[in-house]
C-alpha positions in Angstrom: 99.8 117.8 113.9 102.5 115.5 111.9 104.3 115.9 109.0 102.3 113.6 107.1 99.2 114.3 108.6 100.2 118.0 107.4 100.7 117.1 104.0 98.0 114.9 103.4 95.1 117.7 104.2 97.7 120.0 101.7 97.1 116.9 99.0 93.8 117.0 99.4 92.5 120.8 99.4 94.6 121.2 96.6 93.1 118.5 94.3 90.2 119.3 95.7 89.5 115.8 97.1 88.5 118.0 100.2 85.9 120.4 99.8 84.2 123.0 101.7 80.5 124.2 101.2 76.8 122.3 101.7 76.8 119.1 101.2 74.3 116.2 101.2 75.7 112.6 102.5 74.6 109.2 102.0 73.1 109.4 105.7 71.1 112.2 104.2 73.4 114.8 106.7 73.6 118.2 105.6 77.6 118.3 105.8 79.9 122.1 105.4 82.6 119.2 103.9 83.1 116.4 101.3 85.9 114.2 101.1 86.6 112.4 98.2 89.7 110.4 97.5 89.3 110.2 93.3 89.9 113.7 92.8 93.3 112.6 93.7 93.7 111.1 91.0 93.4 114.3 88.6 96.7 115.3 88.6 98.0 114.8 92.5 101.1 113.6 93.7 100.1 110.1 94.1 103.4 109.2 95.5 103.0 111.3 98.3 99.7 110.8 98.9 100.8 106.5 99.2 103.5 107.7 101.4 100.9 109.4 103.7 99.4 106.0 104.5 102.6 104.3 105.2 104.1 107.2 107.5 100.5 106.4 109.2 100.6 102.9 109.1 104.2 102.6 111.0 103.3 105.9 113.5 100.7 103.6 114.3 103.0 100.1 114.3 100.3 98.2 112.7 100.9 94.8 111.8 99.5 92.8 109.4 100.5 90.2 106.6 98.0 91.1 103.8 96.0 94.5 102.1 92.4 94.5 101.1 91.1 97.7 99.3 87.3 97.8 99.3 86.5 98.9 96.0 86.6 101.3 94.2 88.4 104.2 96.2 90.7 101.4 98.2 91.6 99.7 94.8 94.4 102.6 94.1 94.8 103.5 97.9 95.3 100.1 98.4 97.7 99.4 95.2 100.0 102.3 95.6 100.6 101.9 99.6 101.8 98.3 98.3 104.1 100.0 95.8 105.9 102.4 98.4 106.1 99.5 101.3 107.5 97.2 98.2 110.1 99.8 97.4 111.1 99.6 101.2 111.6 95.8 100.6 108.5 94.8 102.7 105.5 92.7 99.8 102.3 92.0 101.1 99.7 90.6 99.1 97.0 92.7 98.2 93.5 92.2 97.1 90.4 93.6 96.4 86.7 92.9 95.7 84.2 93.5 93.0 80.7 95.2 93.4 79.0 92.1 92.1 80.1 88.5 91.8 81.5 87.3 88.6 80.2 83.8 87.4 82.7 83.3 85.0 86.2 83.2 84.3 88.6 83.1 87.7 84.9 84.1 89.1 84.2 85.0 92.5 84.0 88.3 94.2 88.2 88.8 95.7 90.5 89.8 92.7 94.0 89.1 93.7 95.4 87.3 96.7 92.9 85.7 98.8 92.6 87.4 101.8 95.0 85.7 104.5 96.1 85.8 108.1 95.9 89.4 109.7 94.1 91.7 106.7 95.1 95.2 107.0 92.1 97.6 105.1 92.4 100.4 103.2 90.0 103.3 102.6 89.5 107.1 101.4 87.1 107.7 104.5 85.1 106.6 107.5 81.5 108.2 107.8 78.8 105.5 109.1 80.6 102.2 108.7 78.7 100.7 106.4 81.1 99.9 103.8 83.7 99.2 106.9 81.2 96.2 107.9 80.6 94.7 104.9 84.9 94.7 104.2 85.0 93.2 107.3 82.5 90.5 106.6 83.7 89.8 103.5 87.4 89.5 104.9 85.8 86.7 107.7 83.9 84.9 105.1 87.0 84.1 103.7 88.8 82.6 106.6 91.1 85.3 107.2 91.6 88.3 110.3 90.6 91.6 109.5 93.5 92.9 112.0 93.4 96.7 111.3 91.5 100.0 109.3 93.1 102.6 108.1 91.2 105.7 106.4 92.6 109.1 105.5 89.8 110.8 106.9 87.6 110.1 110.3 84.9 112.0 110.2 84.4 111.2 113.7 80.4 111.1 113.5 78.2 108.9 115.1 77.0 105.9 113.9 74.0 103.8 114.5 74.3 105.0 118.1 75.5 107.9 119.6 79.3 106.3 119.2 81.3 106.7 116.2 81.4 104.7 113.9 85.4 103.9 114.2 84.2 103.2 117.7 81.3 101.1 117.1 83.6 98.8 114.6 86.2 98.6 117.4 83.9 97.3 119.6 82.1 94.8 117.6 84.5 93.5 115.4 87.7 94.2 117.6 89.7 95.4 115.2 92.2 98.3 115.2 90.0 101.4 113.5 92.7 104.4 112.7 93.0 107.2 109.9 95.7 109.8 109.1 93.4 112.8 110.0 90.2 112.9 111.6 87.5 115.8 112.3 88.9 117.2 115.1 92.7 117.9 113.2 90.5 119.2 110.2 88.6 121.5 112.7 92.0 122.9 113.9 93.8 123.3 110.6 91.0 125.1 108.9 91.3 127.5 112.4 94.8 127.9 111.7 95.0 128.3 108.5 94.2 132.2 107.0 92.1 131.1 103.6 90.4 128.9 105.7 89.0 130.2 108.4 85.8 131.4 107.0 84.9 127.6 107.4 85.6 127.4 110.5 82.3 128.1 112.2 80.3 125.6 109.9 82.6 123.0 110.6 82.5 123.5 114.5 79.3 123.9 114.4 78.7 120.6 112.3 80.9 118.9 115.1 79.0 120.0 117.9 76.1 118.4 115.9 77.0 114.9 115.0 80.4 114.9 116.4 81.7 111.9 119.0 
């Protein structure tokens, strides 16, 4: 495991954006964790958190000219990764969209840039794909490439088939899917870790379950 893959689970157990305990999802899954990104925002080094993405982003050499952050989670994701790449000298354009279409004033669903050349997305976490397919659409109705995903957590569960769903938008978008941890790290730092490893057996068992 990586420094920054390392520090991001630390971030998030400790602002509690990662939970462990019985959980119901939107896919009606009965689920021994919950990830969610805005607990970050209660206090949490926000500035490493950003930094997480970007240590991701270039591990992975992923290039793209533009951000889109779906909202609402990938609205700050989206805005502070910007920040840290600006303060490295490298400015992308970033965007975002709202839940409903405004019909007056700047109107229109993007706020910020409009969506251009190679589109690189931004997210809290990757379950079914559903809110990965309607970015992606979204991004192609506007004339642009959605080039790349990034999420801080793949929960590496299958999808609409018996593929993930990181797999699934691979194949029928193809577009770069990648995350800064995924189920299988979390399933080996909650073995590793001593006040952790009473999840453990949940976890592996939910794996074996609806893991890919």
């Amino acid at each position: 495991m990586k420094d920054y893959q390392k520090s991001f689970l630390n971030l998030a157990i400790k602002s509690q954006a990662l939970q462990f305990g019985e959980f119901t999802l939107k896919s009606g899954r009965q689920s021994p964790y919950f990830f969610n990104a805005a607990n970050m925002l209660n206090g949490s080094n926000l500035y490493q958190l950003a930094k997480c993405y970007v240590d991701a982003i270039t591990d992975n050499d992923i290039d793209f000219d533009c951000i889109y952050g779906p909202a609402y989670k990938g609205i700050f994701l989206g805005s502070m990764v910007a920040t840290v790449f600006s303060e490295q000298g490298k400015n992308y354009p970033i965007s975002f969209n709202r839940k409903e279409e405004k019909d007056h004033g700047e109107g229109g669903t993007i706020i910020g840039a409009s969506p251009n050349g190679k589109v690189l997305i931004i997210d809290d976490v990757l379950s079914a794909g559903t809110a990965g397919r309607e970015s992606i659409n979204l991004i192609i109705n506007h004339k642009a490439s959605p080039c790349s995903f990034i999420v801080g957590l793949d929960r590496q569960e299958k999808g609409v088939s018996d593929k993930s769903a990181s797999q699934e938008l691979k194949n029928e978008f193809n577009i770069d899917v990648t995350s800064i941890v995924n189920l299988e790290l979390l399933v080996a730092y909650v073995k590793d870790n001593s006040s952790l490893t009473n999840h453990f057996e949940s976890l592996n068992n939910y794996r074996k379950t609806w893991g890919v």
